[in-house]
Biopython code that builds the backbone (N, CA, C, O; Angstrom):
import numpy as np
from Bio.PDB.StructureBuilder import StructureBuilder

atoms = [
    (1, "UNK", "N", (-50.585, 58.309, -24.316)),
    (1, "UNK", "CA", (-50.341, 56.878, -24.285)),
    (1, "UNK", "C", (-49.858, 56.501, -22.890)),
    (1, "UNK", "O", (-48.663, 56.587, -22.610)),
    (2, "UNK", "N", (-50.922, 56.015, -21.863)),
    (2, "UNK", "CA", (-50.430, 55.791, -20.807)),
    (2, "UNK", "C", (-49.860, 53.936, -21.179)),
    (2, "UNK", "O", (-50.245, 53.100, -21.996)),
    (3, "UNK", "N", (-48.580, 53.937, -19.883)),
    (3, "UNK", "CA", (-47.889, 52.753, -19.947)),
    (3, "UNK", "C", (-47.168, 52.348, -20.889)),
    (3, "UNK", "O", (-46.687, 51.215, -20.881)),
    (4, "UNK", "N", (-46.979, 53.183, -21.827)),
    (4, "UNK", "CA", (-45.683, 53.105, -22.947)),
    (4, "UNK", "C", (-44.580, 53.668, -22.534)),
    (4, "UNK", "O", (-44.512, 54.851, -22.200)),
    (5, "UNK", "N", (-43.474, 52.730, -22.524)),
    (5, "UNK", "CA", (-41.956, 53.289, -22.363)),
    (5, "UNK", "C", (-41.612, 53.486, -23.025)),
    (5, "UNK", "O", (-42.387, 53.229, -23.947)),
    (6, "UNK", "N", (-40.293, 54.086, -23.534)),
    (6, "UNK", "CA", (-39.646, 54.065, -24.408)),
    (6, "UNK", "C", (-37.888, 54.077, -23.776)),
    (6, "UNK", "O", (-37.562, 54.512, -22.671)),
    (7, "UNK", "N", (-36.988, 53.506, -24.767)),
    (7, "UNK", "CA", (-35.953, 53.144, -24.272)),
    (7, "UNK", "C", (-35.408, 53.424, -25.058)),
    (7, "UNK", "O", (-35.662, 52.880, -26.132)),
    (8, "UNK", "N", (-34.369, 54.404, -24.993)),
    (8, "UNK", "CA", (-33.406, 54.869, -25.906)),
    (8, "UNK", "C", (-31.433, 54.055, -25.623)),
    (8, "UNK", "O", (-30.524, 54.150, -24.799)),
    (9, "UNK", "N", (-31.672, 53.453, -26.691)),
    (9, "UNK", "CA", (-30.516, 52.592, -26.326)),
    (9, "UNK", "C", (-29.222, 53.172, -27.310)),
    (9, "UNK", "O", (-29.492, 53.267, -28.507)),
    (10, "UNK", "N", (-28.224, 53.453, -26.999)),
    (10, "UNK", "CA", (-27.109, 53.828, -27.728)),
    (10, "UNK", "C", (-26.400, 52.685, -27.747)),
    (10, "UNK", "O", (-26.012, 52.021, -26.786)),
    (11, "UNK", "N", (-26.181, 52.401, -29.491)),
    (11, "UNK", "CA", (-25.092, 51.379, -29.735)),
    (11, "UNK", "C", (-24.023, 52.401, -30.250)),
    (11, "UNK", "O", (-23.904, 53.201, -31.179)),
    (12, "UNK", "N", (-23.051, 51.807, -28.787)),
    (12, "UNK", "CA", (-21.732, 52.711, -29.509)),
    (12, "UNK", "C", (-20.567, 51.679, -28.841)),
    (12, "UNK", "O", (-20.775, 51.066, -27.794)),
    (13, "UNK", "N", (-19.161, 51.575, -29.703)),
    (13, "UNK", "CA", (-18.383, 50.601, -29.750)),
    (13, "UNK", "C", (-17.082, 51.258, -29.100)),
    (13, "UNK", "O", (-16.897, 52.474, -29.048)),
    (14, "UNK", "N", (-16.235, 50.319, -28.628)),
    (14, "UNK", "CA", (-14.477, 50.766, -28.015)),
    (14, "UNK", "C", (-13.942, 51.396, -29.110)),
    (14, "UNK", "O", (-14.035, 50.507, -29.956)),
    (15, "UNK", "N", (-13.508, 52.216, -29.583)),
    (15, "UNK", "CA", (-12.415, 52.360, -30.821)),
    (15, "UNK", "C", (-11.967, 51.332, -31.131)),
    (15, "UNK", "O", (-12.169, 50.675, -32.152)),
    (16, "UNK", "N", (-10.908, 50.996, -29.696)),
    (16, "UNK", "CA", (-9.934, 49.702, -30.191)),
    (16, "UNK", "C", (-10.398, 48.573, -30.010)),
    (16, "UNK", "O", (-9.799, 47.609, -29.533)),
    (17, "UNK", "N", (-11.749, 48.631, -30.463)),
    (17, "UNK", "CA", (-12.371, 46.639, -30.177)),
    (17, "UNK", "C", (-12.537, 47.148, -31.680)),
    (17, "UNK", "O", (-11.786, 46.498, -32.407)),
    (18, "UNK", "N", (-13.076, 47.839, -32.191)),
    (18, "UNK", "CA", (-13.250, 48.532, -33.827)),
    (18, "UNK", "C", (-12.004, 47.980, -34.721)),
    (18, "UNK", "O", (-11.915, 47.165, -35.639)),
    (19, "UNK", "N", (-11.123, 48.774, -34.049)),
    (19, "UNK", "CA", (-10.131, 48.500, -34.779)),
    (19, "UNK", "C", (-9.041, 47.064, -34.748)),
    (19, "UNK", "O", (-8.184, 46.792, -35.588)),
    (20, "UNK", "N", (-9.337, 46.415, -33.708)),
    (20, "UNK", "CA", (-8.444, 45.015, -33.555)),
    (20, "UNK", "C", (-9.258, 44.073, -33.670)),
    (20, "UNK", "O", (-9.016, 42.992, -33.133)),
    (21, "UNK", "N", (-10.583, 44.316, -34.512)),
    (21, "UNK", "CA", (-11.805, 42.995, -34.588)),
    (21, "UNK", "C", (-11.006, 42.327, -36.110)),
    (21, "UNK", "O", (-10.887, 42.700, -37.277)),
    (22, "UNK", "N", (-10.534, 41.027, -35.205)),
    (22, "UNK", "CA", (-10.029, 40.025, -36.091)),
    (22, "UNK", "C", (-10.816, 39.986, -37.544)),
    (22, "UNK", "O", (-10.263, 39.673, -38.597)),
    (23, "UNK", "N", (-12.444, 40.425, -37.391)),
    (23, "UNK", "CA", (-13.145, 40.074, -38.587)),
    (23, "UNK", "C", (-12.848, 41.025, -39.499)),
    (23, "UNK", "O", (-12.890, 40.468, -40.596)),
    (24, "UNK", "N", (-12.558, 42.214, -39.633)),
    (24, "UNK", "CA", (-12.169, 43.036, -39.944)),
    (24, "UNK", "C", (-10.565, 43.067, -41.098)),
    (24, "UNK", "O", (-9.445, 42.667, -40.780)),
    (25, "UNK", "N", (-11.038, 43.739, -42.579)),
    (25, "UNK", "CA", (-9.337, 43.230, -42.907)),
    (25, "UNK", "C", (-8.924, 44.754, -42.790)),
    (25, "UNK", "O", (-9.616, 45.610, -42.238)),
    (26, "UNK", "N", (-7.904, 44.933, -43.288)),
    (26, "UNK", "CA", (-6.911, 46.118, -42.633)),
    (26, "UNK", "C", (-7.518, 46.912, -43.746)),
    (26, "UNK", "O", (-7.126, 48.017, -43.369)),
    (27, "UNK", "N", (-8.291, 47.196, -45.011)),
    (27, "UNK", "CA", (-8.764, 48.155, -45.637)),
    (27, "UNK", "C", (-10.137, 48.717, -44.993)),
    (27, "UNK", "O", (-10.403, 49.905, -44.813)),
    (28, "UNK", "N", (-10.926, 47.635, -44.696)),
    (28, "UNK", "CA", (-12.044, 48.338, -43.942)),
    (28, "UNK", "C", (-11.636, 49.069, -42.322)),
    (28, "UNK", "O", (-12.369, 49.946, -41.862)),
    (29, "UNK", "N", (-10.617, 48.670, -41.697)),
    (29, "UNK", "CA", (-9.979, 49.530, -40.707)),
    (29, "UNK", "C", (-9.973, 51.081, -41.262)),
    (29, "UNK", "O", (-10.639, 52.023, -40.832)),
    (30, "UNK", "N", (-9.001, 51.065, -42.371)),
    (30, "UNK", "CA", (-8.488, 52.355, -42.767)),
    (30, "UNK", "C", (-9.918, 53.571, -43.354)),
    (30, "UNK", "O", (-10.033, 54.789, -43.216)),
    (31, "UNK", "N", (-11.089, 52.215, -44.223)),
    (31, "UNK", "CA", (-12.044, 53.154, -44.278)),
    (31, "UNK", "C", (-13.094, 53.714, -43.456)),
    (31, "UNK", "O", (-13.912, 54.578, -43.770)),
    (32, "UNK", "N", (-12.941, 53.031, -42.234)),
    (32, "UNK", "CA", (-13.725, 53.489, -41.083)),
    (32, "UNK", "C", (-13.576, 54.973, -40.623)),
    (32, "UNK", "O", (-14.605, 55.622, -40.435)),
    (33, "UNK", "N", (-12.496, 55.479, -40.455)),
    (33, "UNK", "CA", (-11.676, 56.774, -40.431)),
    (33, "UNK", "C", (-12.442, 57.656, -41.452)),
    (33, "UNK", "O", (-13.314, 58.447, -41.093)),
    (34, "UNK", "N", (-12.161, 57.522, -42.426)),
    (34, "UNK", "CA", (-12.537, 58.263, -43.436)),
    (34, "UNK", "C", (-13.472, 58.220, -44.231)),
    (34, "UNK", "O", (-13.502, 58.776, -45.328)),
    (35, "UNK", "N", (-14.811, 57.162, -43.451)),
    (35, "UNK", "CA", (-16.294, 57.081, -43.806)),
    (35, "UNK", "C", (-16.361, 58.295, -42.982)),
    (35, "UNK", "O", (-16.465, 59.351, -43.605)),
    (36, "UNK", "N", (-16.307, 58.363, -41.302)),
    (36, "UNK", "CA", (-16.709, 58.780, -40.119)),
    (36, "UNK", "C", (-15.739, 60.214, -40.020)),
    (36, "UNK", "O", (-16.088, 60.794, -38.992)),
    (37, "UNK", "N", (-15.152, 60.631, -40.398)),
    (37, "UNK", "CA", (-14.309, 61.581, -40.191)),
    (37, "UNK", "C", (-14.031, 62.091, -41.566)),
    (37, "UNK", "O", (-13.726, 63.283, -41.574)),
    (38, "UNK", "N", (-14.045, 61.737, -42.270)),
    (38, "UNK", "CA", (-13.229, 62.378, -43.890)),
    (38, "UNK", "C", (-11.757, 62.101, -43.784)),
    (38, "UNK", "O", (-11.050, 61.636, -42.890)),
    (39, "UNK", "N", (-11.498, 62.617, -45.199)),
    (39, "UNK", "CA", (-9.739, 62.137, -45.584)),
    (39, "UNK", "C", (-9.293, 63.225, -44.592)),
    (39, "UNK", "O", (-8.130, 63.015, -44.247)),
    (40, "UNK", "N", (-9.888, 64.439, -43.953)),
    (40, "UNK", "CA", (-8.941, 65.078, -43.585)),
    (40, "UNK", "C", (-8.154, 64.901, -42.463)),
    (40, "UNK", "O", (-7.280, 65.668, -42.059)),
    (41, "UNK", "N", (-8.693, 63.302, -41.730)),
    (41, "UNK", "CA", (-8.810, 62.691, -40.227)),
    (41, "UNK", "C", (-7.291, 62.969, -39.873)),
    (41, "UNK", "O", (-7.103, 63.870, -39.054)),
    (42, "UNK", "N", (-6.093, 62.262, -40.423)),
    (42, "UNK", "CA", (-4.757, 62.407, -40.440)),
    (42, "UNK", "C", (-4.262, 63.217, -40.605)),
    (42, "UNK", "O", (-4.092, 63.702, -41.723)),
    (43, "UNK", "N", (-3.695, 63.832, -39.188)),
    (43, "UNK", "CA", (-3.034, 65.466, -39.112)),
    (43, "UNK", "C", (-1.588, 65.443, -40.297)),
    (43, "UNK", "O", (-0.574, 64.756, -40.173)),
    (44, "UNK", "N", (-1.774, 66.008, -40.943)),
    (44, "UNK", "CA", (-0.440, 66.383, -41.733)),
    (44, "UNK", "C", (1.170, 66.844, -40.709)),
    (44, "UNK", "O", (2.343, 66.655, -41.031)),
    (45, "UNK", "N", (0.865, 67.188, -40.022)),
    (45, "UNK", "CA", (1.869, 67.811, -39.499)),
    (45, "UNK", "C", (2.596, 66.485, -38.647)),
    (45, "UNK", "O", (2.060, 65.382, -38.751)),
    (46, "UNK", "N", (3.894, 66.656, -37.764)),
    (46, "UNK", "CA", (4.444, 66.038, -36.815)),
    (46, "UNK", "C", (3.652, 66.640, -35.627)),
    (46, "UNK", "O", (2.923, 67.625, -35.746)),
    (47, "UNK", "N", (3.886, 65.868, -34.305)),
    (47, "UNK", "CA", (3.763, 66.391, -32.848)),
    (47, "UNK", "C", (4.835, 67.110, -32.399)),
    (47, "UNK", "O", (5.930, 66.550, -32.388)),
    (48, "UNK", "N", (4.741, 68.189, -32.044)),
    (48, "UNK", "CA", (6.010, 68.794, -31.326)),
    (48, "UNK", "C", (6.515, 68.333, -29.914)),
    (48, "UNK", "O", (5.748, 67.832, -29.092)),
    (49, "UNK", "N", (7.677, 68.507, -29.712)),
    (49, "UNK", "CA", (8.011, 68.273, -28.207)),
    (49, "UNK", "C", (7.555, 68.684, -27.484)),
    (49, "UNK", "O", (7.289, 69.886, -27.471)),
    (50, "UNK", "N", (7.131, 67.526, -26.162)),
    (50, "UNK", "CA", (6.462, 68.314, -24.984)),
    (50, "UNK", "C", (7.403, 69.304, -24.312)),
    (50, "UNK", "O", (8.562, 68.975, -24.058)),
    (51, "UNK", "N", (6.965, 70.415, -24.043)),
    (51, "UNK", "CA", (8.066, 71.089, -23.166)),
    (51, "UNK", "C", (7.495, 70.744, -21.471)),
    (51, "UNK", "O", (7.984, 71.528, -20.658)),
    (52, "UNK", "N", (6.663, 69.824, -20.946)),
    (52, "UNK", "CA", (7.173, 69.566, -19.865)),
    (52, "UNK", "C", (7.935, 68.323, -19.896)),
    (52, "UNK", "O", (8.818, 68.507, -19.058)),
    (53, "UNK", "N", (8.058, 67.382, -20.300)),
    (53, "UNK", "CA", (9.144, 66.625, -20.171)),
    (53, "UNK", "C", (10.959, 67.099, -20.605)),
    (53, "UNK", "O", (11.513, 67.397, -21.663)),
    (54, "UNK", "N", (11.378, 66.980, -19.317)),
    (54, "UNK", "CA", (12.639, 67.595, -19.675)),
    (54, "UNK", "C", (13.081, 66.098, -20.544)),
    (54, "UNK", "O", (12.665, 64.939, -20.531)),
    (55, "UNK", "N", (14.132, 66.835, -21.261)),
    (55, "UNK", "CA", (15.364, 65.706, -22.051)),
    (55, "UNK", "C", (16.369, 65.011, -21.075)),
    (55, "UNK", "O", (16.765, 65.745, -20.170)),
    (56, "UNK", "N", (16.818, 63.835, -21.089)),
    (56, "UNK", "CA", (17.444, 62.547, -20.396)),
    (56, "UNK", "C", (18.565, 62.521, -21.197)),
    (56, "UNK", "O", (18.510, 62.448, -22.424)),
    (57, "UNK", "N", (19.635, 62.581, -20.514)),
    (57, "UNK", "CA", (20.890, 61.649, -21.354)),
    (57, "UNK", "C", (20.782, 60.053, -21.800)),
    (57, "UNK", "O", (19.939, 59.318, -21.287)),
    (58, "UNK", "N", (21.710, 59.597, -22.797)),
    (58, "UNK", "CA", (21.420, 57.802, -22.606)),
    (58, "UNK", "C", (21.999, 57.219, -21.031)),
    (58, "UNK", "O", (21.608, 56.214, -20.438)),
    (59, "UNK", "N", (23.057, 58.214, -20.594)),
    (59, "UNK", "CA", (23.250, 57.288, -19.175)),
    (59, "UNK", "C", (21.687, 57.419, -18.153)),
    (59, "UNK", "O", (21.276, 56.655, -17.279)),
    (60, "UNK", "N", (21.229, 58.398, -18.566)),
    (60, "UNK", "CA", (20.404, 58.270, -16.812)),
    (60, "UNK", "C", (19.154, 57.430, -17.442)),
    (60, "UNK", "O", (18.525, 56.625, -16.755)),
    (61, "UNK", "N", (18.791, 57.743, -19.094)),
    (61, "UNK", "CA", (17.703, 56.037, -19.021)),
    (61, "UNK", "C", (18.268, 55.021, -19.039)),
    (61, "UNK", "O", (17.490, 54.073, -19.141)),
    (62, "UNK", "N", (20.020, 54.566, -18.947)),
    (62, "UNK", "CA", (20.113, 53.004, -18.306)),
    (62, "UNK", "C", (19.619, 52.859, -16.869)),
    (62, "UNK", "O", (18.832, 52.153, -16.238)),
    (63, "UNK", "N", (20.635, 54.077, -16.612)),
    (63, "UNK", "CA", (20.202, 54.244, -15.029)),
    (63, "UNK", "C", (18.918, 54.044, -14.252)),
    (63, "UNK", "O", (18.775, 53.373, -13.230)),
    (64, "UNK", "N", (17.782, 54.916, -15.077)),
    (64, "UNK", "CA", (16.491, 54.424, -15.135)),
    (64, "UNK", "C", (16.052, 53.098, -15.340)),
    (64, "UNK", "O", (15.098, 52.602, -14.740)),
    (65, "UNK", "N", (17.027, 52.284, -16.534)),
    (65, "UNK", "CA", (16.255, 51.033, -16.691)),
    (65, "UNK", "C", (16.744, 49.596, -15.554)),
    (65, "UNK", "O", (16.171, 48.529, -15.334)),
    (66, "UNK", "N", (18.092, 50.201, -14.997)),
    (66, "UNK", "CA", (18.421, 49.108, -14.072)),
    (66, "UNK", "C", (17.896, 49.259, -12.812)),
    (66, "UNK", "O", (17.626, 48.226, -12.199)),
    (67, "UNK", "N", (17.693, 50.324, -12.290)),
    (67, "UNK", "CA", (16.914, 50.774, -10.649)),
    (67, "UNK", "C", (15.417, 50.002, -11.423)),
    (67, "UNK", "O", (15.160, 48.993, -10.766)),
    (68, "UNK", "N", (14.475, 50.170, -12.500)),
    (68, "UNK", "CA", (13.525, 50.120, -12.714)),
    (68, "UNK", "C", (13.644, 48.078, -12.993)),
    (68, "UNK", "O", (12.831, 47.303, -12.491)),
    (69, "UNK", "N", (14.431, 47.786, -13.579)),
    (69, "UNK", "CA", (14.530, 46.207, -13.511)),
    (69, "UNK", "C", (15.008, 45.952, -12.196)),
    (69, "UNK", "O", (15.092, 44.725, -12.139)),
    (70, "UNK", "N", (15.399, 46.476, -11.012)),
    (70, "UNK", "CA", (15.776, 45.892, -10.007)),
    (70, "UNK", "C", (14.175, 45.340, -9.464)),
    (70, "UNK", "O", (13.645, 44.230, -9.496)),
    (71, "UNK", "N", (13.647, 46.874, -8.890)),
    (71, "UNK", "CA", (12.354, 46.826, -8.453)),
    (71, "UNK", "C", (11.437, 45.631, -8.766)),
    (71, "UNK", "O", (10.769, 45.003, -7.945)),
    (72, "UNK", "N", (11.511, 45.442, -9.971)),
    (72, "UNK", "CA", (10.474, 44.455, -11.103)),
    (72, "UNK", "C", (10.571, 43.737, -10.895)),
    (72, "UNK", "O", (9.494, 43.167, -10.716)),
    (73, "UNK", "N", (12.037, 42.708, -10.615)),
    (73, "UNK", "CA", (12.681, 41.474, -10.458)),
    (73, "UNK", "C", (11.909, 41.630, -8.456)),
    (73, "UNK", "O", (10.723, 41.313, -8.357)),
    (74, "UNK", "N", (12.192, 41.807, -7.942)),
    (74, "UNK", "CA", (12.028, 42.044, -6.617)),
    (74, "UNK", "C", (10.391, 41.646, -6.394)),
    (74, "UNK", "O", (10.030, 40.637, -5.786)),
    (75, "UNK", "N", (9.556, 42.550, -6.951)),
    (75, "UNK", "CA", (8.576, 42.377, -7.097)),
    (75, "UNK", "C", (7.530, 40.849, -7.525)),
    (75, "UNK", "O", (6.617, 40.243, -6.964)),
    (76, "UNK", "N", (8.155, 40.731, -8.590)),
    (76, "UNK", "CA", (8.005, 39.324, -9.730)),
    (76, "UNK", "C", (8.554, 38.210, -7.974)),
    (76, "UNK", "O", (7.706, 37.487, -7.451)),
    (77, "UNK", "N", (9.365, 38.271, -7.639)),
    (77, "UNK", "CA", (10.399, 37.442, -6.577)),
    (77, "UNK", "C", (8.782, 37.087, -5.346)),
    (77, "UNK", "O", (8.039, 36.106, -5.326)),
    (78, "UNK", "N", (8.761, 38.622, -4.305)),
    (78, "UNK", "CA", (7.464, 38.866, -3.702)),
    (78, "UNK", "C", (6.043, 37.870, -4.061)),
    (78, "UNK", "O", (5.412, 37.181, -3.260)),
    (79, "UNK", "N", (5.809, 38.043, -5.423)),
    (79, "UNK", "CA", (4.654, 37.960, -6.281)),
    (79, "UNK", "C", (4.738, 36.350, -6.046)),
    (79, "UNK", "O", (3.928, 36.039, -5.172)),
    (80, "UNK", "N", (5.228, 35.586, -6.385)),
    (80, "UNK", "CA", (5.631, 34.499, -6.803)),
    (80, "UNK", "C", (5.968, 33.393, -4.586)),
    (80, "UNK", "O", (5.629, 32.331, -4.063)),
    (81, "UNK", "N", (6.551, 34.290, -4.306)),
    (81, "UNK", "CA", (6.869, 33.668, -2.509)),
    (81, "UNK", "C", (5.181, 34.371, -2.019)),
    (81, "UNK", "O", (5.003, 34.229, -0.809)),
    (82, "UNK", "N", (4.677, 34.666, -2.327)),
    (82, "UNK", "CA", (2.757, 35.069, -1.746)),
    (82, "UNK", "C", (2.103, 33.914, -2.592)),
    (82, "UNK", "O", (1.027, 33.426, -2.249)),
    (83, "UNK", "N", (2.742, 33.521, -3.635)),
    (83, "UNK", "CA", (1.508, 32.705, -4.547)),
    (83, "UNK", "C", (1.813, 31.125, -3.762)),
    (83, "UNK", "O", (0.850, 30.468, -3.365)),
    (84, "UNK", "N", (3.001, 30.698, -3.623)),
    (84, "UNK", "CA", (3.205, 29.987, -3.134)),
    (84, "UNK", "C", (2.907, 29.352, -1.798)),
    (84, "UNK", "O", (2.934, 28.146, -1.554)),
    (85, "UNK", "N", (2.546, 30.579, -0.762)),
    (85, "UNK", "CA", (2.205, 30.717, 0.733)),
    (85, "UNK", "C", (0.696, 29.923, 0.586)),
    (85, "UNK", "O", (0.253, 28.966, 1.220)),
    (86, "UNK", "N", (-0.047, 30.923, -0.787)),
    (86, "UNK", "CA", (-1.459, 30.759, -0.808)),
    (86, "UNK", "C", (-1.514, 29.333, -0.963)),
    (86, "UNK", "O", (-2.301, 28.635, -0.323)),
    (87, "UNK", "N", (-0.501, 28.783, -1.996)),
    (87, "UNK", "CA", (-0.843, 27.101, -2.186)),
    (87, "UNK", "C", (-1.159, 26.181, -0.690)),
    (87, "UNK", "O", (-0.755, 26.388, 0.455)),
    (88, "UNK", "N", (-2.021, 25.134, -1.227)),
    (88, "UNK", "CA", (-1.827, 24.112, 0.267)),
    (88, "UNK", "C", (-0.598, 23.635, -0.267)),
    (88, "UNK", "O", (-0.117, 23.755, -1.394)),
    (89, "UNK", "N", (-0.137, 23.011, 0.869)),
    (89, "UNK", "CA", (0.667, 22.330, 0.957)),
    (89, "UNK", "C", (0.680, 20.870, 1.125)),
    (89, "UNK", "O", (-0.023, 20.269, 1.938)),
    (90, "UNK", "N", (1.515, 20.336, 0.318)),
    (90, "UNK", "CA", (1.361, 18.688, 0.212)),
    (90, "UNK", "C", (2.140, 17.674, 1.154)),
    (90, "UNK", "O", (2.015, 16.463, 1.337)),
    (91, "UNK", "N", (3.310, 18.992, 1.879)),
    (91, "UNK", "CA", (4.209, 18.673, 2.715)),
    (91, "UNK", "C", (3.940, 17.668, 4.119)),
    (91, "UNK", "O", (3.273, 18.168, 5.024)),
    (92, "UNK", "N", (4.453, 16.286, 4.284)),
    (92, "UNK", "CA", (3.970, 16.191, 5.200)),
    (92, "UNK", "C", (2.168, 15.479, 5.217)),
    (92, "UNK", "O", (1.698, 15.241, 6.330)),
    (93, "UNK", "N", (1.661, 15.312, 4.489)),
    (93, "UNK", "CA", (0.170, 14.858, 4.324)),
    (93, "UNK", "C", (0.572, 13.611, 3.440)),
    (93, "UNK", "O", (1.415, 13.710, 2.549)),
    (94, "UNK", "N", (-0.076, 12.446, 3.736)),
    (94, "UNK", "CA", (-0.373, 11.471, 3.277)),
    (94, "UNK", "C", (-1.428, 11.131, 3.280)),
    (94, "UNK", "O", (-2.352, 11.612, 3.936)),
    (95, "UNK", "N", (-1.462, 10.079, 2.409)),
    (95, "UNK", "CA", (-3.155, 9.292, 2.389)),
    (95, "UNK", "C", (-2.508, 7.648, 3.543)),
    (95, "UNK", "O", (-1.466, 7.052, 3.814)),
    (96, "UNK", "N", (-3.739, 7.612, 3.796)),
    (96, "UNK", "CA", (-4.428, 6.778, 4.867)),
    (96, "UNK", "C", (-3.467, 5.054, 3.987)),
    (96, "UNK", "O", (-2.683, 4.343, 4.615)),
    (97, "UNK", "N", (-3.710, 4.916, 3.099)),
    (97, "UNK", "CA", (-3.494, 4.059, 1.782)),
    (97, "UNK", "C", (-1.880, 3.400, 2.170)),
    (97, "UNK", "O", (-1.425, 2.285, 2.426)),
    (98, "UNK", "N", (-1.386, 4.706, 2.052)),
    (98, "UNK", "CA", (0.370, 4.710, 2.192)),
    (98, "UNK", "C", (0.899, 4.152, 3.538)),
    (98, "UNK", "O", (2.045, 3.706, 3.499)),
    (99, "UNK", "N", (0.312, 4.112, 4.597)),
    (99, "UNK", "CA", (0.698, 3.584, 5.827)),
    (99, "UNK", "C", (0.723, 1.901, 6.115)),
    (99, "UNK", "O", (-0.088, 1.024, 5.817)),
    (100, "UNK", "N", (1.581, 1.871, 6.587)),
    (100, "UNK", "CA", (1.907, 0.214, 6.738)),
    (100, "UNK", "C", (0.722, -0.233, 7.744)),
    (100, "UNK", "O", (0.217, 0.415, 8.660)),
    (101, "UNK", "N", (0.434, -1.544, 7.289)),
    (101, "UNK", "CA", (-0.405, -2.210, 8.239)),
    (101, "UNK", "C", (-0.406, -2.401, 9.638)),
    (101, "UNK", "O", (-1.413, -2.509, 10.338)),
    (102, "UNK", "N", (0.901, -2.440, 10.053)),
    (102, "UNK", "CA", (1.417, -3.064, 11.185)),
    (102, "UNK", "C", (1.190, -1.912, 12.150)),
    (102, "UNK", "O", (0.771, -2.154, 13.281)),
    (103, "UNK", "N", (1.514, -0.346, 11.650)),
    (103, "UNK", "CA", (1.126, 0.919, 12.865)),
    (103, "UNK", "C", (-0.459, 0.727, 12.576)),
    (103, "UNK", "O", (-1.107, 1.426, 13.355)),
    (104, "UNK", "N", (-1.284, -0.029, 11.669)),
    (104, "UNK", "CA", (-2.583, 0.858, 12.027)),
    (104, "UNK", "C", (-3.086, -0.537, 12.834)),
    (104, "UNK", "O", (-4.202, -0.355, 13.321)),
    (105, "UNK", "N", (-2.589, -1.772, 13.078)),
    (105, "UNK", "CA", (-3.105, -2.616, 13.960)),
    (105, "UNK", "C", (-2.824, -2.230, 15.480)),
    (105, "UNK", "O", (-3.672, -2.603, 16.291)),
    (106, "UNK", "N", (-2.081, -1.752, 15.796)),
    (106, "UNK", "CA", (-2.160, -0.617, 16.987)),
    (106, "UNK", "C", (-3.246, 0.096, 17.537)),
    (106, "UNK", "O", (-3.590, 0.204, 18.714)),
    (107, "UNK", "N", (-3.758, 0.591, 16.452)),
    (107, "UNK", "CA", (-4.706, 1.398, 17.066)),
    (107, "UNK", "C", (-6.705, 0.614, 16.601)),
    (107, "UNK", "O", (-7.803, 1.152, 16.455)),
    (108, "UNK", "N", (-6.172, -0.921, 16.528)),
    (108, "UNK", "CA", (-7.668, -1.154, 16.134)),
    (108, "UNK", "C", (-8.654, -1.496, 17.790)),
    (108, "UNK", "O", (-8.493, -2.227, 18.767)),
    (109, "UNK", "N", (-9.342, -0.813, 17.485)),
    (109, "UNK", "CA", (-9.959, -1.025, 18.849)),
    (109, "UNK", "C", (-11.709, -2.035, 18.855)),
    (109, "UNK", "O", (-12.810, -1.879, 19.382)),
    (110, "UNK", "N", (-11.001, -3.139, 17.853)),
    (110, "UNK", "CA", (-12.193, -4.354, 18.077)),
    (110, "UNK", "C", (-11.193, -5.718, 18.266)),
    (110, "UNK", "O", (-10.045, -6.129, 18.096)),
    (111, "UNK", "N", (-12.109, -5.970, 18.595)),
    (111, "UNK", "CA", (-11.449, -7.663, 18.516)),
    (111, "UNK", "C", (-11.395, -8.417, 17.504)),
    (111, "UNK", "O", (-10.898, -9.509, 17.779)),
    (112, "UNK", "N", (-11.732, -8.280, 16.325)),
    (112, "UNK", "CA", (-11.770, -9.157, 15.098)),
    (112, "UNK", "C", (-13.139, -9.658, 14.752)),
    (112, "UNK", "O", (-13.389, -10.157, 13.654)),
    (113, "UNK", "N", (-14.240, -9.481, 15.952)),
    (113, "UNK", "CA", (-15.647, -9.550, 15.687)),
    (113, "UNK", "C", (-16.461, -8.720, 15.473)),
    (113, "UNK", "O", (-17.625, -8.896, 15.112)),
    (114, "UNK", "N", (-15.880, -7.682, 15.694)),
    (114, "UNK", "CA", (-16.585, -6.351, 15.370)),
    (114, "UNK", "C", (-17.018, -5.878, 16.873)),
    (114, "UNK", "O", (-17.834, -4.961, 16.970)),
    (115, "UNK", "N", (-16.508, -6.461, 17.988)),
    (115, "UNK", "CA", (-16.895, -5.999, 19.596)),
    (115, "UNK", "C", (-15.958, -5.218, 20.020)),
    (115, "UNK", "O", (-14.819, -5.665, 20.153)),
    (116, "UNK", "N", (-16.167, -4.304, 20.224)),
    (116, "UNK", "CA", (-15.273, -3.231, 21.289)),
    (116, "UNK", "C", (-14.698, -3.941, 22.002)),
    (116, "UNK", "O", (-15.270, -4.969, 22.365)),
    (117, "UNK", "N", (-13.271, -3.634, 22.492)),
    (117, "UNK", "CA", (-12.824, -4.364, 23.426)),
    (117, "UNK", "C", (-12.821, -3.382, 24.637)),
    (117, "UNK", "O", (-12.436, -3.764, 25.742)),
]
sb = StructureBuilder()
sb.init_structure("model")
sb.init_model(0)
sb.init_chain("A")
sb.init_seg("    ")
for serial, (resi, resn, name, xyz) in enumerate(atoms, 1):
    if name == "N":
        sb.init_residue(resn, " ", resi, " ")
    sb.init_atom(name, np.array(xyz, "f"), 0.0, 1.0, " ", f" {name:<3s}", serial, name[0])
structure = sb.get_structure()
């Protein structure tokens, strides 16, 4: 068969667009699992501790969380004085409208007939 293509198209989906599709109610979530996998999908057991993460006291994750909210705040601060830079500025600009009559007869350069003076 000359000039026949063929196109092999895979429909395959996010997990989590699967699982957070509003259309979806929370039983057909749960049977998706266990159409596609069987009941045995859900490990029985717990996760054990990682042994590379060492263990933290509660002082050093405050410690962690105030150095880590300093940064953030700082950042957010940065984030916010750049967004502002990017804005134009209104400072200082007027419209043509707002100016008194009397400075723009100053600068009219006809005579009232429409002749250059």
């Amino acid at each position: 068969m000359v000039g026949t293509r063929r196109l092999s198209v895979s429909f395959t989906q996010n997990l989590s667009a699967v699982l957070s599709d509003p259309g979806r109610s929370r039983s057909e979530v749960n049977t998706f699992f266990t159409r596609h996998w069987g009941d045995s999908f859900v490990p029985p057991t717990t996760i054990p501790r990682s042994t590379l993460i060492p263990p933290i006291s509660d002082q050093q994750f405050v410690a962690h969380q105030k150095n880590t909210g300093k940064v953030y705040k700082r950042y957010h601060a940065t984030k916010r004085a750049l967004a502002a830079l990017q804005q134009p500025s209104t400072c200082g600009e007027g419209d043509s409208d707002d100016l008194p009559l009397v400075s723009t007869k100053v600068y009219d350069v006809t005579d009232g007939e429409g002749d250059i003076r």
